[in-house]
Structure formats: structure tokens, C-alpha cells
C-alpha positions in Angstrom: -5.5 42.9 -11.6 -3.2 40.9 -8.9 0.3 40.4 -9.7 1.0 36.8 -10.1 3.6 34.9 -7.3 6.4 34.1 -9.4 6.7 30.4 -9.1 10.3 29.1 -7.5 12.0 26.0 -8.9 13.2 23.8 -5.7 17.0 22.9 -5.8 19.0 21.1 -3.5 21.3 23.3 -2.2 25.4 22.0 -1.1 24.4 20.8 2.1 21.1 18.4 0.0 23.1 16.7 -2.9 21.9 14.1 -4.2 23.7 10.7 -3.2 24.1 7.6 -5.0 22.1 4.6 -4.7 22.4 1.3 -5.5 20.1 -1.2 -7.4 19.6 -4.9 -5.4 17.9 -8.3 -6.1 18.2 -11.3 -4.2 15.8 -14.4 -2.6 15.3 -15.5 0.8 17.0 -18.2 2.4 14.1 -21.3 2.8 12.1 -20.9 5.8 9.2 -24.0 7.3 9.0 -27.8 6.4 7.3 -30.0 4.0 5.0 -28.8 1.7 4.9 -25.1 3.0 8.8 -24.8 2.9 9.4 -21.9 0.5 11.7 -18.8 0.3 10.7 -15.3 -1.3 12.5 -13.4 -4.5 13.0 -9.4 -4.2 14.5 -6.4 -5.8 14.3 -3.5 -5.5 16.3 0.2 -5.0 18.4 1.5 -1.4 18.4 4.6 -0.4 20.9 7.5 -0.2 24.2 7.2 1.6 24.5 7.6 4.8 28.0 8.3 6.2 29.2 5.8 8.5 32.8 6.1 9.8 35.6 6.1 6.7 32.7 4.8 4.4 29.2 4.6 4.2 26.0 3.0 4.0 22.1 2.2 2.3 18.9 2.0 4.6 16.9 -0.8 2.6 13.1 -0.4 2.9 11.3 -2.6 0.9 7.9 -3.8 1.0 6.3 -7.3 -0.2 8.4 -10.0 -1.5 7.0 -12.3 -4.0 5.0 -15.5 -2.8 1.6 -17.2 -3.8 -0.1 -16.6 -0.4 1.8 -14.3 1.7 4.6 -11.9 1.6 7.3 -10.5 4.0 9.1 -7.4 4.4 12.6 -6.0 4.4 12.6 -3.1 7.0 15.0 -0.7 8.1 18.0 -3.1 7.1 21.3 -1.4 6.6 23.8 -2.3 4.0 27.4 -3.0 5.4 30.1 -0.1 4.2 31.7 -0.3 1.1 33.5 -3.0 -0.5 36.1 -2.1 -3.8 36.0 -3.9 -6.6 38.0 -1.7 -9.4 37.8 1.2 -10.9 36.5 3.5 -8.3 33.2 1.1 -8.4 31.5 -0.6 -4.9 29.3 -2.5 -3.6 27.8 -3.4 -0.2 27.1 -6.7 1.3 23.2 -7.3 3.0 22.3 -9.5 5.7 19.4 -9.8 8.0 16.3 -11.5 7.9 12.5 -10.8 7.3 9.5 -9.3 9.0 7.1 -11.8 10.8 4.2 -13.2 8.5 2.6 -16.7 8.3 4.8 -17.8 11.7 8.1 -17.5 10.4 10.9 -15.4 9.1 13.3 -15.6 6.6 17.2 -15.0 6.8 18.8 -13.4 3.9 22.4 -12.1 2.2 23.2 -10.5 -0.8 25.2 -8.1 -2.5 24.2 -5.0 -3.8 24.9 -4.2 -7.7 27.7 -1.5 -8.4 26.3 1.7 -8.4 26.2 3.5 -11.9 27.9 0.6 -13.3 27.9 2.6 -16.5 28.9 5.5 -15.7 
């Protein structure tokens, strides 16, 4: 009878740790006129830091904010470095605007929420 493979458990090894992330929600700015003018509400996750000078960053790539009839995207959008606010805590400001659906775009900003705020 064959020996069995012994089965491996995957670990990440020093040079693959795990990295924060942070936790985001925010809404459009209002894009069109009239009767179609209308923004879009989205939250969602970033990714893992990615060192960027003295400080780092999140890639944000997010798919389908909420609307009746159509929905946008937030692609490839980068946070800005980190920002203080006590405590060893941060956060990261967001700005940029939305993929092309229904004609128009929408322009955004938020913040990010501290990462492992209970921690």
C-alpha cells in the first residue's frame, strides 16, 4: 500500500507577514442634474500596506457602489500615507473619483477608519 504525502500547512514566512488593513465607508460627491443627480454610498476593506517613503499606504479595489440603476467602481485608488491621531493609532485620507458608468463620474474623499481600533 502507497505511503500517503504528508500534507504541509502554508505559513507566511518573515519576508510574507501579514500587514494591517484598514476598514472604510464613505459616499460619492453628487454627480448629473435634475432628476438623475445622485451620488453612490460604499464601504468596504483596503488592502495590505505598501511601503511608501517614511510611511505607507492601502490600494483600494472595490467594486459596485450602491445605486437603483447603475453602479461605479473604485479602482486602483491609493490611500495617502499615514496620519497620527494618538496612541500609536492612524488613519489615511482617500481622494479620487469613480470609474465611467451612465456618462459621468463621481469625485470622492474620505478617511479611512483606525486600524484595529481595539486592539
Amino acid at each position: 500500500m502507497p505511503k500517503k504525502k504528508p500534507i504541509l500547512k502554508r505559513t507566511l514566512s518573515s519576508r510574507q507577514t501579514q500587514r494591517h488593513v484598514h476598514e472604510f465607508e464613505g459616499s460619492t460627491k453628487l454627480a448629473e442634474t435634475g432628476a438623475d443627480r445622485h451620488n453612490h454610498r460604499f464601504a468596504g476593506i483596503t488592502g495590505q500596506a505598501i511601503r511608501s517613503g517614511n510611511s505607507h499606504v492601502h490600494e483600494i479595489d472595490f467594486t459596485k457602489t450602491d445605486f437603483l440603476n447603475h453602479f461605479h467602481n473604485l479602482r486602483k485608488i491609493r490611500t495617502g500615507p499615514a496620519i497620527p491621531v494618538g496612541n500609536g493609532k492612524h488613519i489615511h485620507f482617500v481622494t479620487g473619483q469613480t470609474t465611467l458608468n451612465d456618462g459621468h463620474v463621481h469625485q470622492f474623499n474620505f478617511a479611512t477608519l483606525i486600524d484595529a481600533p481595539l486592539v
